[in-house]
N, C-alpha and C positions, 0 to 999 in steps of 0.2 A: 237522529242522534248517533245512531252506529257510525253514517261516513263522517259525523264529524270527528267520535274517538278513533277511526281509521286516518281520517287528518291530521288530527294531533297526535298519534302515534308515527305516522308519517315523519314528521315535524320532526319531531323528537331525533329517530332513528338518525333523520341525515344531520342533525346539529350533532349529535353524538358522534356519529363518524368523523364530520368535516373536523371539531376538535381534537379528535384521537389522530389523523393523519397530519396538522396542520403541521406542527414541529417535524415530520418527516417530509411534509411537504418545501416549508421551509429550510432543513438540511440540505434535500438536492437542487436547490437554485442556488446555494451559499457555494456548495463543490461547483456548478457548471461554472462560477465567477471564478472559481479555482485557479490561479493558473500552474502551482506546485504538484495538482492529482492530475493524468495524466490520462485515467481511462475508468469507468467503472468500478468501485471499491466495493460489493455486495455487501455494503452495510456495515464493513469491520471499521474503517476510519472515524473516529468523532471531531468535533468541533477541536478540541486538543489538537489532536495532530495537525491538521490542516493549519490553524494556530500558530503555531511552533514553525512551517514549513516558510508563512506567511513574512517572517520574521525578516528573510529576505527582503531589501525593495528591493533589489532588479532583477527581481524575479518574473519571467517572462513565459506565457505558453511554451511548453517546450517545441522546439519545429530542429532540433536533431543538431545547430549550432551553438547554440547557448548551453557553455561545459561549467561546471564549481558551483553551479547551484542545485539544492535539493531540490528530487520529485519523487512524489511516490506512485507506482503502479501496482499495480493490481490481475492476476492470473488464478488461471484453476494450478495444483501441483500435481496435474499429470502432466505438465509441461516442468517440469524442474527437476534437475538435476544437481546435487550437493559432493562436495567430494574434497578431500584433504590429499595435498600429493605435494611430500617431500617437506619443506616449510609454506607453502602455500594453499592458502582459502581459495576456493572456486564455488561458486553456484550459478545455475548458467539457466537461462528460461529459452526454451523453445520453440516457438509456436508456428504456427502455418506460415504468419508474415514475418518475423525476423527472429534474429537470434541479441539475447542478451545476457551478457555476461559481468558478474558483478565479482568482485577481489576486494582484500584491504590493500591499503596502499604501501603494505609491508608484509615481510615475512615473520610470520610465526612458528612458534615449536608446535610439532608433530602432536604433544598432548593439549595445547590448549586451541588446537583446530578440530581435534576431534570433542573438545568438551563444547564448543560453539557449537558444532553442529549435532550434538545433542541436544541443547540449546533450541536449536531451530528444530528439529523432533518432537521435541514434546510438545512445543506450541502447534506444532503441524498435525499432531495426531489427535485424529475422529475429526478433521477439517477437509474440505475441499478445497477453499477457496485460501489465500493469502494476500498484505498488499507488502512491498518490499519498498522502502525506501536507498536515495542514494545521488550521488551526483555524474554528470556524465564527464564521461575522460574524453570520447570522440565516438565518430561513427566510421563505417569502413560501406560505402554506397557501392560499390560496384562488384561488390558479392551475388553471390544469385537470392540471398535473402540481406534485407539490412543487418548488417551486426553491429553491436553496440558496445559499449566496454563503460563498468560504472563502478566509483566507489560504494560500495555496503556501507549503509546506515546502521538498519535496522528492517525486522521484519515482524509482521505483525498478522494476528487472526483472531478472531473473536476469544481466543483462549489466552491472550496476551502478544509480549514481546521478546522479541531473540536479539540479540545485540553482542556487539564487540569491545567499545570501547568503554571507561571509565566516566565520562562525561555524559556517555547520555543515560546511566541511572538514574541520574536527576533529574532530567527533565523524564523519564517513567515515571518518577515517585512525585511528582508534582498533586 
């Protein structure tokens, strides 16, 4: 009698787990199909976003030539750098294999580039991790690391979003 309530407690245990992981299991085959995530999201992106990126069709793995369409990646921010200098947005990700640099594709006033990247603070604070959305401009290959050059989306962490432009409130407040 015992090994069989050990059985059926068995039983139980792994039906319980397999359905508590299965929507997480199911999440990360839906990203690998991805071709808009780019690398790793540590669990900040949902089905929305991805969704939304999706909207694209010619939307293609990124492979460093395909520029105008969104991708989102994904970093720790101790590789990030933010910074307002003169009318111009910078935030630049630098990591062991390349450098990547994201801009809007205009100049802004002096006050509403530092209220963005307050913006991008508050969602960054008590977080490690970030994913940053955006599209590619180009690549520069014969650097001693890749550099990359993108327009800013948006930026995202489990604590929300940071953004610039007018248009994509709406698609946040969806």
């Amino acid at each position: 009698m015992k090994k069989f309530i050990i059985l059926l407690l068995s039983f139980i245990f792994i039906v319980a787990c397999l359905s508590y992981y299965y929507s997480d299991i199911r999440f990360f085959i839906y990203k690998q199909k991805h071709p808009g995530l780019m690398n790793y999201d540590f669990g900040i992106l949902s089905m929305e976003d991805l969704d939304k990126a999706d909207e694209d069709a010619f939307l293609t793995p990124f492979d460093g030539t395909n520029t105008g369409y969104p991708y989102w990646q994904c970093y720790n921010k101790k590789y990030l750098r933010l910074e307002c200098d003169g009318d111009l947005f910078s935030l630049e990700i630098e990591n062991p294999t390349a450098i990547h640099s994201y801009s809007l594709n205009h100049g802004i006033s002096m006050d509403v580039c530092h209220e963005l990247l307050s913006e991008i603070d508050r969602v960054l604070m008590n977080r490690t991790y970030f994913c940053i959305s955006g599209t590619n401009d180009n690549i520069k290959k014969d650097a001693p690391k890749k550099e990359f050059s993108w327009s800013f989306h948006r930026l995202k962490t489990k604590s929300g979003y940071a953004h610039y432009f007018e248009e994509e409130q709406s698609y946040l407040n969806h």
